[in-house]
TIGUBA-34811 format. One line per 4 residues: their letters; for each residue x, y, z of C-alpha. Coordinates in nm, 2 decimals. Example, Ala and Ser with C-alpha at 12.3 -4.5 7.8 and 13.67 -1.06 7.14 Angstrom:
as) 1.23:-0.45:0.78; 1.37:-0.11:0.71 .
END
This chain:
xxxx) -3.21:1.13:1.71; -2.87:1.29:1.79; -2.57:1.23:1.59; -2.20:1.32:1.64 .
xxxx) -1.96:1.39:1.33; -1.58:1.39:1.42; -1.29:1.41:1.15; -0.95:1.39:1.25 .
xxxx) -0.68:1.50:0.98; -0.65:1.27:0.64; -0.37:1.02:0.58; -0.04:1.05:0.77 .
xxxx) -0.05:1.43:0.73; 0.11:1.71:0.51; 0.45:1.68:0.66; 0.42:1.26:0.60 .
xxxx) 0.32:1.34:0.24; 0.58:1.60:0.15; 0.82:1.35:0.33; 0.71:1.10:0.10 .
xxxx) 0.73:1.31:-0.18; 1.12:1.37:-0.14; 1.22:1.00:-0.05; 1.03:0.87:-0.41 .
xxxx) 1.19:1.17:-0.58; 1.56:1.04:-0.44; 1.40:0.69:-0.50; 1.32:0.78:-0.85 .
xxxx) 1.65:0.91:-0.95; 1.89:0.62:-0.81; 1.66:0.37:-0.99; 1.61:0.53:-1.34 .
xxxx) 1.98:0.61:-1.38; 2.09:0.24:-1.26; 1.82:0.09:-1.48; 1.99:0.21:-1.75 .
xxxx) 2.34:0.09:-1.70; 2.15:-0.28:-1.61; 1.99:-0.29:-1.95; 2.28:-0.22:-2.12 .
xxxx) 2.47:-0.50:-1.90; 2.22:-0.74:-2.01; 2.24:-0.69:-2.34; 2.64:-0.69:-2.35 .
xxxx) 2.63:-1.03:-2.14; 2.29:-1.18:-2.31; 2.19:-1.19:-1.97; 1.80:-1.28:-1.93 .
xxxx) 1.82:-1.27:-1.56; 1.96:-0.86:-1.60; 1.74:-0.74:-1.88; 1.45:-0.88:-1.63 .
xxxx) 1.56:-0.72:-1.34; 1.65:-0.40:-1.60; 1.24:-0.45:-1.67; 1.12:-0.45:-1.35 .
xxxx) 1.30:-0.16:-1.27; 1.16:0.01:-1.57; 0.78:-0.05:-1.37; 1.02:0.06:-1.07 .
xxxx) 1.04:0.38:-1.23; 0.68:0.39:-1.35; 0.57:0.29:-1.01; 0.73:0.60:-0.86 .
xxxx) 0.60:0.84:-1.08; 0.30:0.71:-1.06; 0.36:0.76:-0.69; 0.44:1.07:-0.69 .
xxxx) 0.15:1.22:-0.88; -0.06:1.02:-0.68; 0.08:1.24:-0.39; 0.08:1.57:-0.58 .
xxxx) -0.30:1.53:-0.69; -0.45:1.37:-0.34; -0.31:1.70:-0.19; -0.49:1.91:-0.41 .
xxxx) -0.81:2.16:-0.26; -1.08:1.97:-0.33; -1.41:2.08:-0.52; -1.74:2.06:-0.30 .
xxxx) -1.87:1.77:-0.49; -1.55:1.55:-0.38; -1.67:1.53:-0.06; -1.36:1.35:0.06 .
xxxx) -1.14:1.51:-0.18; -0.87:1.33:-0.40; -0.75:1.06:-0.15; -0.85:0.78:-0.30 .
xxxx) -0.64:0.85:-0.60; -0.36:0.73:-0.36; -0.51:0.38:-0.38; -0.57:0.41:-0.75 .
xxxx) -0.21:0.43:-0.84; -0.15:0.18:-0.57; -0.40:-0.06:-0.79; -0.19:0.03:-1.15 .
xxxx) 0.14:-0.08:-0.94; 0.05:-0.37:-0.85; -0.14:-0.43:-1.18; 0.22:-0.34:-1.38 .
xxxx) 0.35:-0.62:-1.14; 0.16:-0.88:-1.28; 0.20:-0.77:-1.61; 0.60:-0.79:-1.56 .
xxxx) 0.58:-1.12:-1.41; 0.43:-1.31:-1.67; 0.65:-1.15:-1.89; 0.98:-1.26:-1.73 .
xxxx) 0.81:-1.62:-1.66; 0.71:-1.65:-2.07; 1.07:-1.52:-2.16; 1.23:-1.77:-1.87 .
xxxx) 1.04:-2.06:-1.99; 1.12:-2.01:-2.37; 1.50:-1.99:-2.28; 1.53:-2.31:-1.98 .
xxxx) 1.55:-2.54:-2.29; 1.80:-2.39:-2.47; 2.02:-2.17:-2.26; 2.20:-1.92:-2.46 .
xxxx) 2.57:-1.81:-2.35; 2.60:-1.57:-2.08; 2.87:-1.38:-1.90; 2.91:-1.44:-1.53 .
xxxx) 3.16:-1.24:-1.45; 2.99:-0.89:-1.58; 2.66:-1.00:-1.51; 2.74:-1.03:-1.12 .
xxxx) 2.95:-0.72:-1.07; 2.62:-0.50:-1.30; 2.35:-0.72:-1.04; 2.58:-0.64:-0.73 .
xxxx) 2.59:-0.22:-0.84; 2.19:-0.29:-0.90; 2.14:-0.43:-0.57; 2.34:-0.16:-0.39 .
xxxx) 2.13:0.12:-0.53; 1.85:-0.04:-0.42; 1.90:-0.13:-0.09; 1.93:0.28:-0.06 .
xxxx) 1.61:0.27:-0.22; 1.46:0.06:0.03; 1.60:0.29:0.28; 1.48:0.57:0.19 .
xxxx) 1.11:0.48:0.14; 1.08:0.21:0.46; 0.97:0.48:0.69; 0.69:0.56:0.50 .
xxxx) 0.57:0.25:0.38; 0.34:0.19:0.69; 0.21:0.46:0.68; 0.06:0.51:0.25 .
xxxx) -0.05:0.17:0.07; 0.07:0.40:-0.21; 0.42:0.41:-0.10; 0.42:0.02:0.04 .
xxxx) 0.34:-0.04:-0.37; 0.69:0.15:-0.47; 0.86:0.00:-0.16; 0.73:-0.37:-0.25 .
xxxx) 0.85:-0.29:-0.64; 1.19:-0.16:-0.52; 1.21:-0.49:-0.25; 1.14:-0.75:-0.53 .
xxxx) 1.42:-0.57:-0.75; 1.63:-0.63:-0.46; 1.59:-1.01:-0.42; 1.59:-0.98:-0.85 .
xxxx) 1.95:-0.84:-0.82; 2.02:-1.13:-0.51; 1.93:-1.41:-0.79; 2.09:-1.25:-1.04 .
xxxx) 2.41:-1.23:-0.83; 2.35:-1.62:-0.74; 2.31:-1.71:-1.13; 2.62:-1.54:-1.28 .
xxxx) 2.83:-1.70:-0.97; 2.70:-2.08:-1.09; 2.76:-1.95:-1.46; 3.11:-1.87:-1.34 .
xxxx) 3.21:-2.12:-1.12; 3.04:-2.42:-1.27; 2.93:-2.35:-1.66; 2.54:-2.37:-1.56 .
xxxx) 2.38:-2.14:-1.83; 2.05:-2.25:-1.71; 2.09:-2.07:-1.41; 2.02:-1.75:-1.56 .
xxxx) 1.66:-1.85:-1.72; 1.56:-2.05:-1.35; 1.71:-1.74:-1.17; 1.48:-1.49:-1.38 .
xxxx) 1.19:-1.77:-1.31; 1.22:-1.70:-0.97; 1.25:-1.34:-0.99; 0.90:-1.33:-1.21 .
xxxx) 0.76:-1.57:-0.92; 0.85:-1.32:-0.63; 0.76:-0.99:-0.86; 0.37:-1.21:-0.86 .
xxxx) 0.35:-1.27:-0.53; 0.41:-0.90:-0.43; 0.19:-0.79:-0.61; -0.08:-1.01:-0.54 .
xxxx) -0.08:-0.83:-0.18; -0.06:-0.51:-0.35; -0.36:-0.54:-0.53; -0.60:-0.73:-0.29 .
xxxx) -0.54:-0.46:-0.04; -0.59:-0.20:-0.27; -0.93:-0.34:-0.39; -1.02:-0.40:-0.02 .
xxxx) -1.02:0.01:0.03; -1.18:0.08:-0.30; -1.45:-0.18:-0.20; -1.47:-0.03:0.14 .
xxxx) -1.38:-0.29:0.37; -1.31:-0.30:0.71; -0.93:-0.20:0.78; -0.69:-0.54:0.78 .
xxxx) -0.61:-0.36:1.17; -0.97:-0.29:1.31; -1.22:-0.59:1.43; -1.57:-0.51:1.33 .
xxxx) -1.65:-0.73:1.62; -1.43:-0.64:1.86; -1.58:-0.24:1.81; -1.98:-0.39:1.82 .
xxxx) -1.88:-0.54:2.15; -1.66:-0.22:2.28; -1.93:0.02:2.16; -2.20:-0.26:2.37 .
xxxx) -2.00:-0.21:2.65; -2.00:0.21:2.69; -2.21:0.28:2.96; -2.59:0.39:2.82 .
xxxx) -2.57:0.15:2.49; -2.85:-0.05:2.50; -2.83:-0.26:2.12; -2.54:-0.12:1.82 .
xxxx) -2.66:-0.16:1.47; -2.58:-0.06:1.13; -2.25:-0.06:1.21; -1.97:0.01:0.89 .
xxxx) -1.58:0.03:0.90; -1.40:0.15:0.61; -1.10:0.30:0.49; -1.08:0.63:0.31 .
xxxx) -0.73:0.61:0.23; -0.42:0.49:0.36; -0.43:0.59:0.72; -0.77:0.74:0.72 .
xxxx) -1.02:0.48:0.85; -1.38:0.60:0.88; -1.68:0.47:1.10; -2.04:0.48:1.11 .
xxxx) -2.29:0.35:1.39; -2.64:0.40:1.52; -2.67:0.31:1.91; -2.98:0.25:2.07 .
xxxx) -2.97:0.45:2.46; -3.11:0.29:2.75; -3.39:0.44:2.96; -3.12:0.56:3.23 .
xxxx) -2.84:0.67:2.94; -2.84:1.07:3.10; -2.72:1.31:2.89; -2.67:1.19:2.49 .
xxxx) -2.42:1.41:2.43; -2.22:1.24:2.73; -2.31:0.91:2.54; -2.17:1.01:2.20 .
xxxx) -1.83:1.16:2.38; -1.78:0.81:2.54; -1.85:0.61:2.26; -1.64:0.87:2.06 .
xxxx) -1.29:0.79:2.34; -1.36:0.40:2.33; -1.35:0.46:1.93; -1.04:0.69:1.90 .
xxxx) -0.84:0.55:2.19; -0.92:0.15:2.15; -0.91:0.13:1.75; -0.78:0.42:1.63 .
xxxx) -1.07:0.54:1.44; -1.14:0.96:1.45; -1.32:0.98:1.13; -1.71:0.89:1.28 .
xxxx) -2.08:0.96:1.27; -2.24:0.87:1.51; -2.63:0.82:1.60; -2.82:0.78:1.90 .
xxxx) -3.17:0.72:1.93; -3.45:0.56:2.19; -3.53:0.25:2.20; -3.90:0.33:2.14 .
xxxx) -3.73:0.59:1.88; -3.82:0.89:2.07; -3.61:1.24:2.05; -3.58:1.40:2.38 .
xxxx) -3.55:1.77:2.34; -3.21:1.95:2.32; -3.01:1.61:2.29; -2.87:1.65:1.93 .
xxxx) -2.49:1.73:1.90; -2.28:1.80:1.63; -1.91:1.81:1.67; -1.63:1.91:1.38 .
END
């Protein structure tokens, strides 16, 4: 049997992760000052749609700590029985995010629903012009971290918190101008009903695709199928079985395959390195092991190769 290992570098890098790093830290300041001025706006205008979008920026804040130590800790040397280190701690705090999502959600929808049938007084006028500074600081926000959101599920979960405080502060904007212009209280209540309806859905993608990595499925962007047939295809593959796709973190997508050589496959070593391109080049998977053997199961002598 001969088997090839290759391992490309983790993630997007240590220059991507100290990048990230710095955009959550700005992130993290803008959004913990702000929500402070917002929950002290919705108090003074007994605005329900600004103490919920003062909330979700509270898990905002969370989120981006959470982020951050995520970041800190995946980076750390790794002892020799964490054989692929601390990655998957990214996709942990990924999971809590979108988990404190959910949990903000159906708090703003309980609050919203106790407060359609008797709309208390707001003020419009404040209420827009503290929604309108909110929305501002977060369209920075979503500045600053949209770069790196394709490239760590764990920074996509503080960009999507930061993105739903932004359509938050859009409602919120919407609200107080109907409270202003035509008296509609109720605005504010439906207005935070929609906010806690757009916070769910977010985090619904959040937490499916972090529970996709930690139950090691294939990547949303490689085709199982579309490898078998590829791999079927390099010249010398006879039959491809126990084939598995898997992602070790954000980024890091890992493979492992057994290919059965035909009688005229030549050199194995020239067998793994083709397989190996078609792999990297055509899917973008580095991370493999790969195993070739006969297909009566034979060995031939001085065939096995191991690559770092």
């Amino acid at each position: 049997m001969s088997a090839r290992h290759a391992q490309a570098p983790g993630g997007h890098g240590t220059a991507g992760r100290r990048a990230s790093a710095r955009r959550l830290s700005m992130v993290l300041a803008l959004v913990a000052g702000y929500m402070v001025a917002e929950a002290i706006g919705g108090l003074l205008t007994n605005s329900l749609a600004l103490l919920a979008d003062a909330g979700h920026m509270l898990s905002d804040a969370a989120a981006l700590g959470l982020a951050l130590f995520a970041l800190w800790f995946a980076a750390r040397p790794a002892p020799s029985n964490r054989t692929y280190g601390y990655y998957r701690i990214e996709i942990l705090a990924a999971l809590a995010n979108g988990a404190t999502l959910v949990a903000v959600a159906v708090f703003i929808l309980v609050e919203a629903y106790q407060r359609i049938s008797n709309p208390p007084a707001v003020d419009g006028g404040p209420m827009i012009a503290i929604a309108a500074g909110g929305l501002l600081v977060n369209l920075v926000a979503l500045r600053l971290l949209h770069e790196g959101k394709g490239e760590s599920l764990n920074v996509r979960g503080a960009w999507l918190h930061v993105l739903t405080d932004a359509l938050g502060s859009i409602q919120a904007i919407a609200a107080g101008a109907l409270i202003v212009a035509f008296g509609w209280t109720w605005a504010d209540p439906v207005a935070s009903a929609l906010i806690g309806l757009l916070v769910l859905y977010s985090a619904w993608g959040l937490v499916s695709a972090s529970v996709s990595v930690l139950m090691e499925s294939a990547p949303v962007n490689v085709d199982v199928d579309a490898v078998r047939d590829a791999l079927r295809e390099v010249a010398g593959v006879a039959e491809v079985h126990d084939l598995h796709v898997w992602s070790i973190t954000s980024g890091m997508p890992a493979l492992s395959v057994h290919l059965v050589a035909t009688a005229d496959a030549g050199r194995w070593d020239d067998l793994l390195r083709r397989a190996g391109e078609v792999l990297h080049h055509r899917f973008g998977v580095a991370h493999t092991t790969i195993q070739v053997e006969g297909a009566c199961g034979c060995e031939p002598c001085g065939t096995t190769l191991t690559q770092p």
